[in-house]
Backbone atoms as SQL, in Angstrom:
CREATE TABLE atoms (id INTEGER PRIMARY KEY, chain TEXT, resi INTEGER, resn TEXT, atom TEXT, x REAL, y REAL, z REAL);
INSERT INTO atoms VALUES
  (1, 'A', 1, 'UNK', 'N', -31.591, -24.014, 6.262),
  (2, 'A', 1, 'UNK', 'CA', -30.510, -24.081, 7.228),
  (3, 'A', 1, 'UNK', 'C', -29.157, -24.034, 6.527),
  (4, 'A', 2, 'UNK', 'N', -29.237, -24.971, 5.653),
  (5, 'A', 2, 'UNK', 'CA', -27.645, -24.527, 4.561),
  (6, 'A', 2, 'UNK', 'C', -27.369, -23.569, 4.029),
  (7, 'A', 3, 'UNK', 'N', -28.366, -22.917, 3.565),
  (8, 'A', 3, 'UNK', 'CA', -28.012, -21.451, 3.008),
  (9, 'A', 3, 'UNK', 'C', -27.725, -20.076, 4.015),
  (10, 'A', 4, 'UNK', 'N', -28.384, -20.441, 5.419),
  (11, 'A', 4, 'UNK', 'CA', -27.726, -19.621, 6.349),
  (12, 'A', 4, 'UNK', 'C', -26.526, -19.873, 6.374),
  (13, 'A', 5, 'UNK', 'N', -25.938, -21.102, 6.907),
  (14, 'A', 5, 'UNK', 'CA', -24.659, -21.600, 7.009),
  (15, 'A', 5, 'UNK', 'C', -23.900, -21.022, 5.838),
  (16, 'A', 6, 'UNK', 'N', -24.131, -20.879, 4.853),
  (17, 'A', 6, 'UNK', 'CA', -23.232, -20.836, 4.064),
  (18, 'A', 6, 'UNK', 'C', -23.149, -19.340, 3.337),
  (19, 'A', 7, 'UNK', 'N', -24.059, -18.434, 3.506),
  (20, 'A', 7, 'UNK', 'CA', -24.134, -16.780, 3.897),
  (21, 'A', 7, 'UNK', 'C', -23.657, -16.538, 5.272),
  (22, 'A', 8, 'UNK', 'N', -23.671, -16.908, 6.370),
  (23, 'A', 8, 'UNK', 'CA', -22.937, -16.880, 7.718),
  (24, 'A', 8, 'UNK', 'C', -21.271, -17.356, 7.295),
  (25, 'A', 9, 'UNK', 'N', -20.772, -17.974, 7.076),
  (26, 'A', 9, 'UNK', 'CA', -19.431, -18.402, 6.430),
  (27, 'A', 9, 'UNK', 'C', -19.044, -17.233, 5.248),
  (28, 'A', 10, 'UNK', 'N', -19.570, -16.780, 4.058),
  (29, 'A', 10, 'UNK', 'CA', -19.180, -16.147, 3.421),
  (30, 'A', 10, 'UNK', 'C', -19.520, -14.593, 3.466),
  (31, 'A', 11, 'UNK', 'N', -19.730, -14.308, 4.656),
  (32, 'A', 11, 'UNK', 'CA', -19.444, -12.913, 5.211),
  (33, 'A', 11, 'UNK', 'C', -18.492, -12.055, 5.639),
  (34, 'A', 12, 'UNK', 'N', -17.880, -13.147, 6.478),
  (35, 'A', 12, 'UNK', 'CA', -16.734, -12.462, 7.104),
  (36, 'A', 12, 'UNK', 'C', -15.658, -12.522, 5.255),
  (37, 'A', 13, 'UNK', 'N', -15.688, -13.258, 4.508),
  (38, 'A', 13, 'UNK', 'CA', -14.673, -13.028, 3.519),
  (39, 'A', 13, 'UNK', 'C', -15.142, -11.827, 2.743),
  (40, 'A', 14, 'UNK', 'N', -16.439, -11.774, 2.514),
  (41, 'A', 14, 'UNK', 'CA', -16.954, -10.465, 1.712),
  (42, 'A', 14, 'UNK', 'C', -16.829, -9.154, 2.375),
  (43, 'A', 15, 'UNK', 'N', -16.415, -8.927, 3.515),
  (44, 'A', 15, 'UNK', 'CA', -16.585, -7.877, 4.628),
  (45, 'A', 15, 'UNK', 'C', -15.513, -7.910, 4.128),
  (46, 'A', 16, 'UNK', 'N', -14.417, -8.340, 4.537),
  (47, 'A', 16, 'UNK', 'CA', -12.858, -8.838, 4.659),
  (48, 'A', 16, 'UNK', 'C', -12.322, -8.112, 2.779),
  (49, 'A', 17, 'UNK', 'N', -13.434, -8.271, 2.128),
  (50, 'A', 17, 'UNK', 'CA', -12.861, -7.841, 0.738),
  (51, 'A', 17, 'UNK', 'C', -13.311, -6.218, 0.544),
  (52, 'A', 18, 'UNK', 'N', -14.591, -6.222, 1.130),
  (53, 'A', 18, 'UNK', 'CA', -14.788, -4.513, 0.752),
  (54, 'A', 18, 'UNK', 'C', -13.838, -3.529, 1.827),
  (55, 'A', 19, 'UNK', 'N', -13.393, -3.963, 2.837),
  (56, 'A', 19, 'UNK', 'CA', -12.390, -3.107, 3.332),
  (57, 'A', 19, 'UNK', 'C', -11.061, -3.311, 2.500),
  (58, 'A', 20, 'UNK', 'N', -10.879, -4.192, 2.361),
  (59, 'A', 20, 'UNK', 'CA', -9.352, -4.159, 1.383),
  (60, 'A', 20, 'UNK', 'C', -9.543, -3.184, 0.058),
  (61, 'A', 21, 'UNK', 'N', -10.646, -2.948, -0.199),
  (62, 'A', 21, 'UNK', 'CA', -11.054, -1.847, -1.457),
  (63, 'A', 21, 'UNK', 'C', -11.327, -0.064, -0.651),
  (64, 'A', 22, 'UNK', 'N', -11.162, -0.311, 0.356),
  (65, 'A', 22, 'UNK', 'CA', -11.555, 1.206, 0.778),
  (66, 'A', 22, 'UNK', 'C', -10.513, 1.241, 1.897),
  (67, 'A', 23, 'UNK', 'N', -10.028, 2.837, 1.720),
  (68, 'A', 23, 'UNK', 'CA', -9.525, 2.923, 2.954),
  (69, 'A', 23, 'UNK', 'C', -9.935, 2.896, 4.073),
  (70, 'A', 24, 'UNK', 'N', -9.405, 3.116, 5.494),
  (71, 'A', 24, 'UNK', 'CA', -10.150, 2.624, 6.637),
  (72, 'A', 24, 'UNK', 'C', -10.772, 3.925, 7.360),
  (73, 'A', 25, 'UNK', 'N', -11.864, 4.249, 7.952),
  (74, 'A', 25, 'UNK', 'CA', -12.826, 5.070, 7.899),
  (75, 'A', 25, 'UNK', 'C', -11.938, 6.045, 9.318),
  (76, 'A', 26, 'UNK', 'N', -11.656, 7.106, 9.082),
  (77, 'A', 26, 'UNK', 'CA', -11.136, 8.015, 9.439),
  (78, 'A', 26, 'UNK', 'C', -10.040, 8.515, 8.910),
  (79, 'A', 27, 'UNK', 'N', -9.751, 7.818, 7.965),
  (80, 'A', 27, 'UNK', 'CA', -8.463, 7.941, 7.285),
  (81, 'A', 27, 'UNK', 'C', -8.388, 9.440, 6.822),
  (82, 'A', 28, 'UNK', 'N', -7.062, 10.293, 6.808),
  (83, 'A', 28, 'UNK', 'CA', -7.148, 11.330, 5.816),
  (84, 'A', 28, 'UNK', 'C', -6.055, 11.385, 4.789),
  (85, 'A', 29, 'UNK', 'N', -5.946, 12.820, 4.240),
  (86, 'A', 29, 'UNK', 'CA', -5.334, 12.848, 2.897),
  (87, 'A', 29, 'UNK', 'C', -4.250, 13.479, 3.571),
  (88, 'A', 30, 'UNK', 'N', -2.857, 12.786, 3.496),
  (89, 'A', 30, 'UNK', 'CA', -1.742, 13.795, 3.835),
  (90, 'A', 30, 'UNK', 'C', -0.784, 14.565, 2.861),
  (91, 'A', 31, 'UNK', 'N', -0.409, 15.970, 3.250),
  (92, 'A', 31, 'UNK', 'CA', 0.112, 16.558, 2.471),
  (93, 'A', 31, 'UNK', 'C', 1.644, 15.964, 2.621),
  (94, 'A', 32, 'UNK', 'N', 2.267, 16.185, 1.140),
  (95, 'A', 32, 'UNK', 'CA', 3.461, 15.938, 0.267),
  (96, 'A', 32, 'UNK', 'C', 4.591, 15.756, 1.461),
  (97, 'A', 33, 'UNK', 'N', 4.545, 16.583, 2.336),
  (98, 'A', 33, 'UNK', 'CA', 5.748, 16.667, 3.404),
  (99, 'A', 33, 'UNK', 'C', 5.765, 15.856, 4.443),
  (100, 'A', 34, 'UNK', 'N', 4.312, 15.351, 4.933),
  (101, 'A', 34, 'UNK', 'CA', 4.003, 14.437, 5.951),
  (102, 'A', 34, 'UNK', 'C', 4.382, 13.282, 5.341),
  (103, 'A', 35, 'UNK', 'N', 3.778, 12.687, 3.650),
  (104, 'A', 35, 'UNK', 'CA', 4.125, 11.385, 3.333),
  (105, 'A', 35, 'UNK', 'C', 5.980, 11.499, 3.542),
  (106, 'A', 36, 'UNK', 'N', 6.659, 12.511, 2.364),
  (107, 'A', 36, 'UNK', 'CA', 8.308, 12.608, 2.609),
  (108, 'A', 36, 'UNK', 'C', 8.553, 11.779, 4.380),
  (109, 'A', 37, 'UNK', 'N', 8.139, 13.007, 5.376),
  (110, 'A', 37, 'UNK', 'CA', 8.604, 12.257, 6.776),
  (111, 'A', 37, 'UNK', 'C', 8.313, 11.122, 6.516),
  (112, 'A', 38, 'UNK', 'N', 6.978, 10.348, 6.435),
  (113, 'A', 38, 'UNK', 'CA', 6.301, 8.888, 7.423),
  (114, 'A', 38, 'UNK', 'C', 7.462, 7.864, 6.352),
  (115, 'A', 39, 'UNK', 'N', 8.056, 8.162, 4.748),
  (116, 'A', 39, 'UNK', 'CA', 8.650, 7.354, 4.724),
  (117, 'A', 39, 'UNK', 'C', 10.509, 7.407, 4.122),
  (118, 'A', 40, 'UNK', 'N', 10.573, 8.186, 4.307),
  (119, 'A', 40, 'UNK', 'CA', 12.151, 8.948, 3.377),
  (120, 'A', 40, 'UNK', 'C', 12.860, 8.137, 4.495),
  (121, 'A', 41, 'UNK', 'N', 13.818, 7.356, 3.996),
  (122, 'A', 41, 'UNK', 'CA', 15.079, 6.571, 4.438),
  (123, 'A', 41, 'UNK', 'C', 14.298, 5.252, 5.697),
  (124, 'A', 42, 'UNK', 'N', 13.463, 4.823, 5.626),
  (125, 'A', 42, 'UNK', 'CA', 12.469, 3.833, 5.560),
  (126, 'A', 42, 'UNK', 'C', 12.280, 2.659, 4.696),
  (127, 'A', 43, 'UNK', 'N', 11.771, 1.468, 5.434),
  (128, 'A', 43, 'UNK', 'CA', 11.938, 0.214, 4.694),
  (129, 'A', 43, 'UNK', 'C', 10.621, -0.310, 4.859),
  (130, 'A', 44, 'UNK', 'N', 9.568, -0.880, 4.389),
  (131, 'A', 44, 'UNK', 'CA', 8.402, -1.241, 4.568),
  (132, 'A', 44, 'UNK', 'C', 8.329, -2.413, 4.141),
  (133, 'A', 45, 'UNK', 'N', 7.148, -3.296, 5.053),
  (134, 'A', 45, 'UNK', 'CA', 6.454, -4.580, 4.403),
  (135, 'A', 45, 'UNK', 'C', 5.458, -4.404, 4.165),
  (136, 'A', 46, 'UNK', 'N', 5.006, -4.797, 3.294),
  (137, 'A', 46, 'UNK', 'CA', 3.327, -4.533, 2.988),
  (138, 'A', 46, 'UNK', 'C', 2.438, -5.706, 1.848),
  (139, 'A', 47, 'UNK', 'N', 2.376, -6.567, 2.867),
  (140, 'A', 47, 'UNK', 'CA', 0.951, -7.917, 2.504),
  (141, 'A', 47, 'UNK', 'C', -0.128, -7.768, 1.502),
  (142, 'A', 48, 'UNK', 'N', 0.106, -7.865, 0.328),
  (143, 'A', 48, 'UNK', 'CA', -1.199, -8.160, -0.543),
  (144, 'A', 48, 'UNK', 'C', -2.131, -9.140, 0.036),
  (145, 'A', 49, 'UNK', 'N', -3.404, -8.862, -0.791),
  (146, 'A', 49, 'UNK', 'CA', -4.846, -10.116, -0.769),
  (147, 'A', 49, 'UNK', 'C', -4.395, -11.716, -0.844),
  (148, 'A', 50, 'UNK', 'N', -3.494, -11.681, -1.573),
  (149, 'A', 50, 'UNK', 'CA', -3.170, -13.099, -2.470),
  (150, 'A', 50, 'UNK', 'C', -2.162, -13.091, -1.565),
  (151, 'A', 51, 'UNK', 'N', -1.683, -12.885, -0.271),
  (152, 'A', 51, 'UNK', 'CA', -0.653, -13.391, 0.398),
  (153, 'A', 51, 'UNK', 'C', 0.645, -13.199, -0.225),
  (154, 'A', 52, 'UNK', 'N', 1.005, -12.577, -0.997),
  (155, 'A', 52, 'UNK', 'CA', 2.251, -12.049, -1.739),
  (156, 'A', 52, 'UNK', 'C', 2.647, -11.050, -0.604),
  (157, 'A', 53, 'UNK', 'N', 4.033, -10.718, -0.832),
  (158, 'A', 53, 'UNK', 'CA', 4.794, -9.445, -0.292),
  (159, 'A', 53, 'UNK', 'C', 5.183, -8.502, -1.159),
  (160, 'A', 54, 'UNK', 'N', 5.711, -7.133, -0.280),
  (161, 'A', 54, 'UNK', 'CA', 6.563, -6.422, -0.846),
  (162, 'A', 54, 'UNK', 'C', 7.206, -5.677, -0.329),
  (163, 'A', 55, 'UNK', 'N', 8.432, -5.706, -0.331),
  (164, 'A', 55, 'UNK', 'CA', 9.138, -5.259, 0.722),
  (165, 'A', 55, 'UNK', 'C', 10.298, -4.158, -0.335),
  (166, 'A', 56, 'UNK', 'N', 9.706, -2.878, 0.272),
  (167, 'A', 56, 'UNK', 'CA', 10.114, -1.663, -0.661),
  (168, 'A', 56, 'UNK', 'C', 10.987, -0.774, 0.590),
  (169, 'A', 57, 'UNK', 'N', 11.916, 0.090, 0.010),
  (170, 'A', 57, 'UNK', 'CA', 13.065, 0.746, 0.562),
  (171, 'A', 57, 'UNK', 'C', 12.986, 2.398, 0.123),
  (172, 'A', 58, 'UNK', 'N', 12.313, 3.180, 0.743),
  (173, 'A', 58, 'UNK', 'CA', 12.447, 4.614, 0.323),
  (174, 'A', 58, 'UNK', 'C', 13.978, 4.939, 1.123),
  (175, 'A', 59, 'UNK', 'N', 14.706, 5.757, -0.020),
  (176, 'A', 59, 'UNK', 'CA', 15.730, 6.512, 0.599),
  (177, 'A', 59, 'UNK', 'C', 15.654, 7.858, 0.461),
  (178, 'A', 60, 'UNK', 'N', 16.215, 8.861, 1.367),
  (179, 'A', 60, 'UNK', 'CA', 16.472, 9.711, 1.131),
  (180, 'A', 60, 'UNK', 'C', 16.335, 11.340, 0.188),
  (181, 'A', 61, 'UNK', 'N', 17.359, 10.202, -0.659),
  (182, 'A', 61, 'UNK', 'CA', 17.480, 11.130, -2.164),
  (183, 'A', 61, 'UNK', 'C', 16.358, 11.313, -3.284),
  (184, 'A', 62, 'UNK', 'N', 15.365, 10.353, -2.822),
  (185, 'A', 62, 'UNK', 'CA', 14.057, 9.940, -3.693),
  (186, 'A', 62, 'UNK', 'C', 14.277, 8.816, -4.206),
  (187, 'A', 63, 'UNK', 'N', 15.194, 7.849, -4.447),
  (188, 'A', 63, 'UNK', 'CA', 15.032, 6.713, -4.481),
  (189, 'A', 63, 'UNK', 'C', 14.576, 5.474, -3.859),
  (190, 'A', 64, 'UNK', 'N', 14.336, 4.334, -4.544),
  (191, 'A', 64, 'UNK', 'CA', 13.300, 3.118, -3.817),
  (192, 'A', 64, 'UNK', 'C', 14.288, 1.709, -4.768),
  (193, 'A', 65, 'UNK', 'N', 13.534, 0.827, -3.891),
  (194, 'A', 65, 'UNK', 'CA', 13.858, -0.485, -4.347),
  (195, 'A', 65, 'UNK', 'C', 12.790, -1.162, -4.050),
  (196, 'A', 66, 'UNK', 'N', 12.590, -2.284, -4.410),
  (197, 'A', 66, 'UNK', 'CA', 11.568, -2.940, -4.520),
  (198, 'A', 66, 'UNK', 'C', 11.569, -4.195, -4.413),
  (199, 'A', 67, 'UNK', 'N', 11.165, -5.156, -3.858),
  (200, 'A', 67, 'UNK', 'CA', 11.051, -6.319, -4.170),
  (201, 'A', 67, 'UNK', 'C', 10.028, -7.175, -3.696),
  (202, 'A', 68, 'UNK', 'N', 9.438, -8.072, -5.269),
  (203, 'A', 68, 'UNK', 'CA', 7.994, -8.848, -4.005),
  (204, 'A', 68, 'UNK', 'C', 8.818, -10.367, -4.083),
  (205, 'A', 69, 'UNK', 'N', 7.950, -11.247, -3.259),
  (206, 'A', 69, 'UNK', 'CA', 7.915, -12.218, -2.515),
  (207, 'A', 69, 'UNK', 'C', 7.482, -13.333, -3.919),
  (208, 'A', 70, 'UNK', 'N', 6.952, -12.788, -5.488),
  (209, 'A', 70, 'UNK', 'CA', 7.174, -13.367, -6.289),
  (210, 'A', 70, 'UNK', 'C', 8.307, -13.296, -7.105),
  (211, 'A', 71, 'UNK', 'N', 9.402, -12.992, -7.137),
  (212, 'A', 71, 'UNK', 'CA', 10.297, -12.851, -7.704),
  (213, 'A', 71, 'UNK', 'C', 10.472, -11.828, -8.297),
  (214, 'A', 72, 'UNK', 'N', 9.891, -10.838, -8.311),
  (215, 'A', 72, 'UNK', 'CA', 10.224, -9.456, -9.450),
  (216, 'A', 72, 'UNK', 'C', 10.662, -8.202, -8.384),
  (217, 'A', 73, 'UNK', 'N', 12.050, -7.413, -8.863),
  (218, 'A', 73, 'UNK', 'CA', 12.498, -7.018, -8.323),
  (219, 'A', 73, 'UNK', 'C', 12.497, -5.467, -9.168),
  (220, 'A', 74, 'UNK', 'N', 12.968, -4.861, -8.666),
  (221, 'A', 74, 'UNK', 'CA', 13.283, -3.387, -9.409),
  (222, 'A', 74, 'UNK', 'C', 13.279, -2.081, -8.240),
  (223, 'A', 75, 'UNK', 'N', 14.051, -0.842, -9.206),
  (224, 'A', 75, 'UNK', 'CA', 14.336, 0.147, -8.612),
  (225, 'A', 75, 'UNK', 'C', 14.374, 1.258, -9.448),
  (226, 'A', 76, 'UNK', 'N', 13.996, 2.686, -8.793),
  (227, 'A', 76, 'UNK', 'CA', 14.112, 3.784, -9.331),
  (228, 'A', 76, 'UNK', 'C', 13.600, 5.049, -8.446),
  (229, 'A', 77, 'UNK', 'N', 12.756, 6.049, -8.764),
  (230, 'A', 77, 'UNK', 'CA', 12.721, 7.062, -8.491),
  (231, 'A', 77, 'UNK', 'C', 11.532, 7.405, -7.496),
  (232, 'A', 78, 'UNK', 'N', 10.927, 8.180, -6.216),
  (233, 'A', 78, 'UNK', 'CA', 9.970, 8.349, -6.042),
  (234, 'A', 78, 'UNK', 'C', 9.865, 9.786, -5.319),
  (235, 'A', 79, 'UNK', 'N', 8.500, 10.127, -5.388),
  (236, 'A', 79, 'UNK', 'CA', 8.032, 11.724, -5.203),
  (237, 'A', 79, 'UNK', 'C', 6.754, 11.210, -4.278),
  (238, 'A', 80, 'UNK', 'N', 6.600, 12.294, -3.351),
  (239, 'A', 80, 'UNK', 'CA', 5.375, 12.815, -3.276),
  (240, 'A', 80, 'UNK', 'C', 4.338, 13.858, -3.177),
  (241, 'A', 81, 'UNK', 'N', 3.405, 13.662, -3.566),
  (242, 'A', 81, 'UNK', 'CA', 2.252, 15.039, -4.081),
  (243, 'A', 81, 'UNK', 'C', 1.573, 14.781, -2.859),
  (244, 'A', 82, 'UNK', 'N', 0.557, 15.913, -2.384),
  (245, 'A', 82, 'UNK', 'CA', -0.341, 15.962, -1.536),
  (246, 'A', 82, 'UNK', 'C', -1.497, 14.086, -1.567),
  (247, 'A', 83, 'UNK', 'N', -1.512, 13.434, -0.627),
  (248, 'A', 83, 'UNK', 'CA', -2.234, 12.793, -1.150),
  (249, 'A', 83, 'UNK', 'C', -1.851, 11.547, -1.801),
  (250, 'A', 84, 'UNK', 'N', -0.537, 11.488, -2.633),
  (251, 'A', 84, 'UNK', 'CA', -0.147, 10.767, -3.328),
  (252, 'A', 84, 'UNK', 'C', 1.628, 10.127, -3.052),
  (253, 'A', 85, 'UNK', 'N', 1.508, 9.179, -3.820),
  (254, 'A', 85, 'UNK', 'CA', 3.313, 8.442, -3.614),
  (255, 'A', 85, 'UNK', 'C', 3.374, 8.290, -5.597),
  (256, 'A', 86, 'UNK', 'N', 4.310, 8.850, -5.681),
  (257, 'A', 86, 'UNK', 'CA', 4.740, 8.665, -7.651),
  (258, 'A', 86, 'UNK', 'C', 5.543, 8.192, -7.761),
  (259, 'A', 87, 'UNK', 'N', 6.005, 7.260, -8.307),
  (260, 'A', 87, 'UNK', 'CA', 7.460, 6.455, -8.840),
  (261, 'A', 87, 'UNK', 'C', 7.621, 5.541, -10.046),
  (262, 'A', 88, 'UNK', 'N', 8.426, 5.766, -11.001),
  (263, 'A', 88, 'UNK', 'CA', 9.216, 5.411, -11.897),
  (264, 'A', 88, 'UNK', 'C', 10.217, 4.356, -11.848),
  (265, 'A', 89, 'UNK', 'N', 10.128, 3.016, -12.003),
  (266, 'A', 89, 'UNK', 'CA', 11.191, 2.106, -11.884),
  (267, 'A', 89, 'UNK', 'C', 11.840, 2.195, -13.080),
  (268, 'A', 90, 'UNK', 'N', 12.712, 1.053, -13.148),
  (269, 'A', 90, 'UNK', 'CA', 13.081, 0.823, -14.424),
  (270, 'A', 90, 'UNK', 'C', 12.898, -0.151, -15.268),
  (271, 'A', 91, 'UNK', 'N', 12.050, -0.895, -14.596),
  (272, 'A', 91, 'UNK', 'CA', 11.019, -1.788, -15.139),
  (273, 'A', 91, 'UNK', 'C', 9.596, -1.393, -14.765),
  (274, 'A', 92, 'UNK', 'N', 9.511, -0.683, -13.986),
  (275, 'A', 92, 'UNK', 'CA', 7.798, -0.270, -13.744),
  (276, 'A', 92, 'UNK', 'C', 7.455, 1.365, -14.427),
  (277, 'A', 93, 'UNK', 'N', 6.648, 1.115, -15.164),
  (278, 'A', 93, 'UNK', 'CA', 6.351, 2.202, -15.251),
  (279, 'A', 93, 'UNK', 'C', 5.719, 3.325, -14.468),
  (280, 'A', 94, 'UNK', 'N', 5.933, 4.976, -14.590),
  (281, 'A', 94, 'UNK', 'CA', 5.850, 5.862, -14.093),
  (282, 'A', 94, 'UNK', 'C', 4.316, 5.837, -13.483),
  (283, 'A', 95, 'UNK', 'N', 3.779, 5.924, -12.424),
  (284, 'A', 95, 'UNK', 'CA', 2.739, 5.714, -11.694),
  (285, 'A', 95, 'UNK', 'C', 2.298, 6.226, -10.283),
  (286, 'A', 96, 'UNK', 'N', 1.104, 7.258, -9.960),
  (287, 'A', 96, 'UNK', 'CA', 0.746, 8.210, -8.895),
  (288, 'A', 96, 'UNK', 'C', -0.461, 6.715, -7.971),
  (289, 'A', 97, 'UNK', 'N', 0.102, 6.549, -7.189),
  (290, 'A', 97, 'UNK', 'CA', -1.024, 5.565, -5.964),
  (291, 'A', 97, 'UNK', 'C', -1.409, 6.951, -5.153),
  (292, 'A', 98, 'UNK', 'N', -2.857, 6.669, -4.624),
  (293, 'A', 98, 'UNK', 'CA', -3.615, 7.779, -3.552),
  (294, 'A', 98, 'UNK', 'C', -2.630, 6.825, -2.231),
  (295, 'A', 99, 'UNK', 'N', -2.725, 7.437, -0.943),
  (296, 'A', 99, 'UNK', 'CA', -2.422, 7.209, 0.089),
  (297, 'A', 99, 'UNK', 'C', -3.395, 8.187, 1.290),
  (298, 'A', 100, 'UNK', 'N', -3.495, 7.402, 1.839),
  (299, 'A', 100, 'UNK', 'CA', -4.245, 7.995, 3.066),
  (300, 'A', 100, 'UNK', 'C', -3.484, 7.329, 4.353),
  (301, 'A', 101, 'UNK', 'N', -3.741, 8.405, 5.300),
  (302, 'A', 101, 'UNK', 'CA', -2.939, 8.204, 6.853),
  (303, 'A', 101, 'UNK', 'C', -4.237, 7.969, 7.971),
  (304, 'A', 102, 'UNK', 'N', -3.866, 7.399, 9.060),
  (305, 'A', 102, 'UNK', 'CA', -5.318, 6.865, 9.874),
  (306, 'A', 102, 'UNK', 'C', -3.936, 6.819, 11.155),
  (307, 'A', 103, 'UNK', 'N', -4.019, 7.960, 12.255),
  (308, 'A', 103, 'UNK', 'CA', -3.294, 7.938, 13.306),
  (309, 'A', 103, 'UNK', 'C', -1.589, 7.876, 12.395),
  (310, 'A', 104, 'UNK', 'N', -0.783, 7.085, 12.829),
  (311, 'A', 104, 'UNK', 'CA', 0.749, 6.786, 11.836),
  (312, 'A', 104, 'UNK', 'C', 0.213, 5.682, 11.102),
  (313, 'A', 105, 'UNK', 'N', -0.264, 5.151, 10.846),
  (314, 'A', 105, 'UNK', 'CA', -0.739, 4.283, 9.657),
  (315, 'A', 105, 'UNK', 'C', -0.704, 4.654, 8.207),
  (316, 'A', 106, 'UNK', 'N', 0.040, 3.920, 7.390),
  (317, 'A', 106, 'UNK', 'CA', 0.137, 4.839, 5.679),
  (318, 'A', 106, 'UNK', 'C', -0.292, 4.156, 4.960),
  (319, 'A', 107, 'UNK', 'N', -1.502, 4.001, 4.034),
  (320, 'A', 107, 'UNK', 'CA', -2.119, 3.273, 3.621),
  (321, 'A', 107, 'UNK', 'C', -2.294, 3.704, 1.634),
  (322, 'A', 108, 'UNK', 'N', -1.778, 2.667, 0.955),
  (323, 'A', 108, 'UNK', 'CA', -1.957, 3.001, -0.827),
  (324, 'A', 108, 'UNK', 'C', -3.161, 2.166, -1.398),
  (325, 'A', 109, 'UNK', 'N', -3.344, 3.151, -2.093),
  (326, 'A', 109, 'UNK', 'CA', -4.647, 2.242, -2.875),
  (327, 'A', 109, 'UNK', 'C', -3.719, 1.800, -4.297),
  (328, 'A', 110, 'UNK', 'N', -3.722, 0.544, -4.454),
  (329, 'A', 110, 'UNK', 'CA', -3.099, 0.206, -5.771),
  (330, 'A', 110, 'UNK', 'C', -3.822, -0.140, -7.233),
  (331, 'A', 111, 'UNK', 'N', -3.291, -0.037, -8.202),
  (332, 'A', 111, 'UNK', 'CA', -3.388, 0.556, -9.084),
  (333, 'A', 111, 'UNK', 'C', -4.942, -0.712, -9.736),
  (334, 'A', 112, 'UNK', 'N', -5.433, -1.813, -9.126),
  (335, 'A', 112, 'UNK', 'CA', -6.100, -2.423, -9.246),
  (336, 'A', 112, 'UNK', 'C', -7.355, -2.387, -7.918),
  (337, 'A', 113, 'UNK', 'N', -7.104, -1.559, -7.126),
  (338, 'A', 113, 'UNK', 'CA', -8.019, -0.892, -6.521),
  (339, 'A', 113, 'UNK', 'C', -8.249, -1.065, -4.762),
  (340, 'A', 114, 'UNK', 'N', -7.232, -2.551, -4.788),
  (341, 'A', 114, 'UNK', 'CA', -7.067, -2.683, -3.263),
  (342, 'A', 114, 'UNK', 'C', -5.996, -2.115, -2.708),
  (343, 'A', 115, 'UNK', 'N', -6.339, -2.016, -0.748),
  (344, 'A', 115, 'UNK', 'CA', -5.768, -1.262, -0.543),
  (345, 'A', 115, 'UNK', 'C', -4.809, -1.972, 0.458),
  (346, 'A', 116, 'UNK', 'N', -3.428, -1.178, 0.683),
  (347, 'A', 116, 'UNK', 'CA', -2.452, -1.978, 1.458),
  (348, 'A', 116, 'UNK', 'C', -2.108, -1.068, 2.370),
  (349, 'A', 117, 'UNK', 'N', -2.024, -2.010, 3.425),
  (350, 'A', 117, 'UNK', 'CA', -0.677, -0.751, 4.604),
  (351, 'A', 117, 'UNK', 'C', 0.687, -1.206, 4.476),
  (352, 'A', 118, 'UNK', 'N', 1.247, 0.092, 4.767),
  (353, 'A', 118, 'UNK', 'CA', 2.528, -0.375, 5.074),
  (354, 'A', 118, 'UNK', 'C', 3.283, -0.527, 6.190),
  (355, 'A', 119, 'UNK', 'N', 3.830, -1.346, 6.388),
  (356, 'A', 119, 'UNK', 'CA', 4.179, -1.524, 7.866),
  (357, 'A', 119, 'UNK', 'C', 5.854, -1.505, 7.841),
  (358, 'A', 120, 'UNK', 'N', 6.242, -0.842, 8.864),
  (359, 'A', 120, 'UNK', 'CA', 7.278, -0.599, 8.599),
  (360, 'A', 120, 'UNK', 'C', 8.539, -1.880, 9.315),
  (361, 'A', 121, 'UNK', 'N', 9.864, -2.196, 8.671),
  (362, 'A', 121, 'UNK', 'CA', 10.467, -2.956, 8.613),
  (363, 'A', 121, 'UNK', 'C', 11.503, -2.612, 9.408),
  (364, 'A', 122, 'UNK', 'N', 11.749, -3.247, 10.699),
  (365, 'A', 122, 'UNK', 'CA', 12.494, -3.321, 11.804),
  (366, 'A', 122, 'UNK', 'C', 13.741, -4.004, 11.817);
């Protein structure tokens, strides 16, 4: 009886972790011009696992800003490829995240393998 209980309890967190590792099932790959629209002159929040933030600023010109909810801040450059978001801080180094779209939903896989949405900042 305890070991149900306690496989019944640690399901929903293990479920809860293999979707944060995969994107969400219909998702597709958007080309370079769709990511530009969904975020050029756009401000996003976007919730890590560990309850951290990050609340990033695409502009325009290809620039970003950055900042998480632990104290580390920075800014610099960003592109996108079919598929992908690339950016160069000046403390972060130069780095391609996959992204996938699901309806307007924009979703990065980060560089440790989970995945985040971004939600955009009102």
């Amino acid at each position: 009886m305890n070991k149900l209980l306690i496989t019944l309890l640690l399901l929903p967190a293990s479920t809860a972790f293999a979707q944060g590792m995969a994107f969400p099932d219909g998702a597709t790959t958007p080309a370079s011009g769709d990511i530009q629209q969904h975020i050029s002159g756009k401000t996003f929040d976007i919730k890590l696992a560990d309850s951290s933030t990050w609340h990033v600023q695409y502009d325009n010109s290809g620039a970003y800003d950055f900042k998480s909810s632990k104290g580390f801040a920075d800014h610099g450059d960003w592109t996108a490829e079919d598929g992908k978001i690339c950016s160069k801080g000046s403390k972060m180094p130069y780095s391609c995240n996959e992204v996938r779209m699901k309806g307007d939903d924009l979703y990065l896989k980060r560089d440790n393998g989970e995945i985040v949405q971004f939600v955009e900042s009102h």
